[in-house]
Structures are given as C-alpha cells and as structure tokens.
C-alpha positions in Angstrom: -7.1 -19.8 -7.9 -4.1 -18.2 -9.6 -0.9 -20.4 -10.4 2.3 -19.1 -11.5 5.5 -21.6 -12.4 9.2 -20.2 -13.6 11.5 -23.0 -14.3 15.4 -22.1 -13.4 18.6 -23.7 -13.7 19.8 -21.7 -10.4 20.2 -22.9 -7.1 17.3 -22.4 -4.4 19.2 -19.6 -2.9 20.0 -17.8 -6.1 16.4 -18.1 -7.1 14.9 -16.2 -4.0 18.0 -13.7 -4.1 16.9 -12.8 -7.9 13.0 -13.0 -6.9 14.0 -10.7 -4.3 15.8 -8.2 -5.6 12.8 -8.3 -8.7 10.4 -7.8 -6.5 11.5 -5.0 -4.8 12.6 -2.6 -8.1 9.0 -3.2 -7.9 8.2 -1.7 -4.9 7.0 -4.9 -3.3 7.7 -6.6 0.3 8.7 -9.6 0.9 6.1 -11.1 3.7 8.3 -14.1 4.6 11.6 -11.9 5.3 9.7 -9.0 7.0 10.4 -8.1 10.5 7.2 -6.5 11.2 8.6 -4.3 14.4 11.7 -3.2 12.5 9.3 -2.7 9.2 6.8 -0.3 11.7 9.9 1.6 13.0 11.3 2.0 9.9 7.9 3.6 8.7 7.8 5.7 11.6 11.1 7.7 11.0 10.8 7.8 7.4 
C-alpha cells in the first residue's frame, strides 16, 4: 500500500485548487471532478 501525506497551512479549498492545478501541468485527470460524458465528447472533437 502506498501512502503519501503533505502538511499545509491553506485552507481545504486552496489545497485542492493548488493540487489541481499541479496535477494537471502534469498532464493528469482529476477522477473526482471528471464529467465522464463531457470528458468523452471533448475527446471526440479533439
């Protein structure tokens, strides 16, 4: 099992905006925010 813990001084909002915006100059999605029928249109007029 893999575990993985960043203490903050930011809100709870700040912190997901900033893990956010990290992890997608990284390329990565964000499974709890996706909307997977807007995500699959999106893919289909790219």
């Amino acid at each position: 099992m893999f575990h993985y813990t960043v203490e903050t001084n930011q809100t709870v909002e700040e912190a997901i905006s900033s893990l956010e915006k990290n992890l997608a100059e990284e390329k990565f999605g964000i499974l709890w925010k996706f909307d997977i029928k807007d995500k699959l249109q999106e893919k289909r007029t790219v």
